[in-house]
C-alpha positions in Angstrom: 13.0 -1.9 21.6 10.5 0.4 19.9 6.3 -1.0 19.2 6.8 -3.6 16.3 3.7 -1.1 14.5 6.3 1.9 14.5 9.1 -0.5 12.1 6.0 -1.7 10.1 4.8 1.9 9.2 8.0 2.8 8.4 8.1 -0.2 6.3 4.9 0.5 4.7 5.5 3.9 3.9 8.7 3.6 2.3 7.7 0.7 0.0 4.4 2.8 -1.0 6.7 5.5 -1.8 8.9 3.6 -3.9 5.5 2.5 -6.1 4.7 5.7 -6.7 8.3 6.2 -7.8 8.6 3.5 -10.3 5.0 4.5 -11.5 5.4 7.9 -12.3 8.6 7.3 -13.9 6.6 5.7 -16.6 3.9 8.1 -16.4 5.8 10.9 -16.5 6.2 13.7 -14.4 6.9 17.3 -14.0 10.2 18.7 -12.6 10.5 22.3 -11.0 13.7 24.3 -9.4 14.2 25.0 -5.2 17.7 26.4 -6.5 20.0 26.8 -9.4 20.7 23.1 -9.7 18.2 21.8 -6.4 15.2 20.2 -8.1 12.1 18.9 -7.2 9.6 16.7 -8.8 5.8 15.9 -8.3 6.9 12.5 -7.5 8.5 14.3 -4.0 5.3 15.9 -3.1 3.2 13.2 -4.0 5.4 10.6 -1.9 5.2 13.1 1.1 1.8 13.4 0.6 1.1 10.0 1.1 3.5 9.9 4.2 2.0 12.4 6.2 -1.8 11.4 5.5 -0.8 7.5 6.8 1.2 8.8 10.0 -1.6 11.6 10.4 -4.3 8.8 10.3 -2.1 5.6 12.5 0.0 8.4 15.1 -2.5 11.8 14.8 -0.1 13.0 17.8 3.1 12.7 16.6 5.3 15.5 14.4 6.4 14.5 11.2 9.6 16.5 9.4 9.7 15.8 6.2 12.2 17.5 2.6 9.5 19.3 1.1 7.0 20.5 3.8 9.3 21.0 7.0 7.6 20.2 10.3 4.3 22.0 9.6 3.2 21.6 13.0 5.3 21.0 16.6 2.8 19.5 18.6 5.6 18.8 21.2 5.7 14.8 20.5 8.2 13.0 22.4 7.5 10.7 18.7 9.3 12.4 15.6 9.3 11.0 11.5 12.1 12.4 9.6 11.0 11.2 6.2 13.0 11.7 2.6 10.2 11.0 -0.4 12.4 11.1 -2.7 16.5 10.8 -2.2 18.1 10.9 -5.2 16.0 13.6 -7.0 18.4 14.5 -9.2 19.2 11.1 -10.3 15.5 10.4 -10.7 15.2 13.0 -13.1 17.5 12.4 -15.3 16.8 8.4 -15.6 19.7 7.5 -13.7 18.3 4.1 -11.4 19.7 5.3 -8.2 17.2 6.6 -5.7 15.5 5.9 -2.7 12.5 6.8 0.1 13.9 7.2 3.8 11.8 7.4 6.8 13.9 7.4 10.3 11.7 7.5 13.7 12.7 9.8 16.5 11.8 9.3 19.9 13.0 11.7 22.5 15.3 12.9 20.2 16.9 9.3 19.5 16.4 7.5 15.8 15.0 4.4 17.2 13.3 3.0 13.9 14.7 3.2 10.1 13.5 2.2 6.6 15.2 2.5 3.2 13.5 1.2 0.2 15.1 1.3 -3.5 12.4 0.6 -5.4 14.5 -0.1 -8.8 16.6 -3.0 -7.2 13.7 -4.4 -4.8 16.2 -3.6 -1.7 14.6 -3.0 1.6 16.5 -1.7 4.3 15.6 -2.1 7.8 17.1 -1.5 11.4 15.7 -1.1 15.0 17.8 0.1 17.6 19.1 -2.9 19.6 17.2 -5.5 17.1 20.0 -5.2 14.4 19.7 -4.2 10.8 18.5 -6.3 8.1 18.4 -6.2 4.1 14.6 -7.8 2.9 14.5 -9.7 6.1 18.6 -10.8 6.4 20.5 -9.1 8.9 23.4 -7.3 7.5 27.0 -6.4 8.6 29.7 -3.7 8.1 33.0 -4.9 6.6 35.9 -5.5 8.5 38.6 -3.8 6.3 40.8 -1.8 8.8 43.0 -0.1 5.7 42.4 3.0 3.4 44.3 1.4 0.6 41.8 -1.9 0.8 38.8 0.2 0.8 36.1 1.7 -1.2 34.4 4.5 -0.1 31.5 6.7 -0.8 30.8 10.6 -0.8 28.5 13.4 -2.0 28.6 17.3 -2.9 25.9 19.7 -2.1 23.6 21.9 -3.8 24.8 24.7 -4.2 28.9 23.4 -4.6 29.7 25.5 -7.8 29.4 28.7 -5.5 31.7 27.4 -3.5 33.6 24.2 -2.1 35.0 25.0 1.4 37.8 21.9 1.8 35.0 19.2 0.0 37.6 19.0 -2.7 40.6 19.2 -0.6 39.1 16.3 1.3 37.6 14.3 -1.0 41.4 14.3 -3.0 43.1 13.4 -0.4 40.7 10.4 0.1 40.9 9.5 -3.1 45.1 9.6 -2.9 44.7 6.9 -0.3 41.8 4.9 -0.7 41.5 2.3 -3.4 38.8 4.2 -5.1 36.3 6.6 -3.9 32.4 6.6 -5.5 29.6 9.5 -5.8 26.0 7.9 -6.4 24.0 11.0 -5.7 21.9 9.4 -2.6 23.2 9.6 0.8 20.3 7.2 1.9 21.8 4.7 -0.1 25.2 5.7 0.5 24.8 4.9 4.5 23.0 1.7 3.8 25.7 0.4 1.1 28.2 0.7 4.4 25.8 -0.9 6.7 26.4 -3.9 3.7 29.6 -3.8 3.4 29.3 -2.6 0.0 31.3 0.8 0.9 34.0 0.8 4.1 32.8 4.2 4.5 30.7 7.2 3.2 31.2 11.1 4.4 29.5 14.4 3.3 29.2 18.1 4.9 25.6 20.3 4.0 23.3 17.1 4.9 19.7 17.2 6.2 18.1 15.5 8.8 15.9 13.5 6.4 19.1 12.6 4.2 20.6 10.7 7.4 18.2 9.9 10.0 17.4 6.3 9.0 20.4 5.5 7.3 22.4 6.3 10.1 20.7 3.9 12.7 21.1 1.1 9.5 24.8 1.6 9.7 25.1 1.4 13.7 22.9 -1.7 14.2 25.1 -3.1 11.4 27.6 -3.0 13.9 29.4 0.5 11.7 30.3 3.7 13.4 28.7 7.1 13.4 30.2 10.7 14.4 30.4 14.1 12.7 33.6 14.9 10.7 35.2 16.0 13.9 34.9 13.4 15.6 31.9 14.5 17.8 29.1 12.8 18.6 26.4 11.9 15.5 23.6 14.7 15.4 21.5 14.4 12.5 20.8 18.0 12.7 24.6 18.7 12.8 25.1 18.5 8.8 27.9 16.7 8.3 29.0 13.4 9.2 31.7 9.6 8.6 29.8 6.6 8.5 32.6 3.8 8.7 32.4 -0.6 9.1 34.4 0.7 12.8 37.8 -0.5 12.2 38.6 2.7 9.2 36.7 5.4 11.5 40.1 6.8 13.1 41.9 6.8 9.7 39.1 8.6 8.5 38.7 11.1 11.1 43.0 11.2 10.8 42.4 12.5 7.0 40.1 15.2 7.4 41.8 16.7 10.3 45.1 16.4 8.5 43.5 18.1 5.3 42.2 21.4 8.0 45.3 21.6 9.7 46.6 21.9 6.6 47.3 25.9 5.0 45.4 26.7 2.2 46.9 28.8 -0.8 45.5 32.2 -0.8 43.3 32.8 -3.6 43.1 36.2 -5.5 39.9 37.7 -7.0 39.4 38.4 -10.0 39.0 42.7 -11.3 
């Protein structure tokens, strides 16, 4: 298992992140566009800020990726924090209480450490690979609903989506024709730890980032859930897309999608 210090940063980071979330949204803030609809807020930069001065001053050797600042320097670490300051940024903007901070650790490539912390419902999200994953100090467990029709899952669309949808909506239809209901909270953080509670059977998305999965992802396994790209392949958090089932709906999950592309799509026609 990984040095108890490495879970404890993580820990303390994400919960000082969180702080500085609930405090600003009182304060105030200022909001600024990456993209036609991709936002970002001080609170981001001041979150990441923070993260990066801690890890620089407890792990000075090790690379840090994090949303708004990318890997600014590779110093060739086997030790790698893939940190989200602010998941949800959209959501935080606009009042809506559903954000998070996520902070994976990568070691040799491997998420060996993960925090979670939503600071508006006091949840704390913890795993460490082989040590299990725990909500504030419990350890936690996937449901064990083996059916579409029995379940509730979760999803999310990307920046970006109104220039074009690929088969998101073909997918996320024909989910929603077979599942009992199908949710969109705007936090894929949040998303992969509401499986690892068996709040959700199972969440999947396409266009993700490293820093939207990392530590979520390692929540769900040690939860005893299941994690693979949306074909089935093995889980690479640099791979973009992913399923993150309780285990038992993986295969009817992974039956959908492929169903949906080996469907034909109408041909569309362009407007003069």
């Amino acid at each position: 298992m990984p040095e108890p210090a490495f879970l404890q940063t993580a820990i303390d980071i994400v919960i000082r992140a969180g702080e500085i979330q609930l405090a600003r949204r009182g304060s105030g803030f200022q909001v600024s566009k990456k993209g036609t609809t991709d936002l970002v807020t001080e609170v981001d930069l001041e979150c990441e800020r923070m993260c990066r001065e801690l890890l620089a001053e407890r792990f000075p050797s090790h690379d840090v990726l994090a949303e708004e600042g990318g890997q600014k320097i590779a110093r060739g670490s086997r030790c790698r924090w893939v940190f989200d300051p602010l998941d949800g940024t959209t959501n935080y903007a606009h009042g809506l209480p559903i954000f998070c901070a996520s902070l994976g650790l990568e070691i040799d490539g491997r998420t060996e450490v993960g925090a979670v912390y939503d600071p508006s419902r006091r949840e704390l999200f913890t795993a460490e690979r082989g040590g299990g994953a725990a909500l504030n100090g419990s350890p936690v467990r996937v449901s064990n609903t083996a059916t579409l029709i029995d379940s509730l899952l979760v999803t999310g669309f990307p920046y970006g989506v109104q220039r074009g949808t690929g088969d998101l909506l073909e997918i996320f239809g024909a989910f929603l024709s077979q599942a009992r209901a199908v949710r969109r909270l705007g936090s894929a953080a949040l998303d992969l730890c509401y499986v690892a509670t068996g709040r959700f059977e199972a969440f999947w998305e396409q266009h993700l980032k490293p820093w939207d999965v990392c530590a979520g992802a390692l929540i769900v396994e040690e939860a005893g859930g299941r994690v693979t790209g949306m074909d089935g392949s093995a889980f690479d958090a640099s791979a973009g897309h992913l399923i993150a089932s309780n285990g038992p709906l993986h295969e009817e999950m992974l039956r959908v999608i492929r169903e949906v592309r080996s469907s034909p799509r109408p041909a569309t026609t362009e407007r003069a």
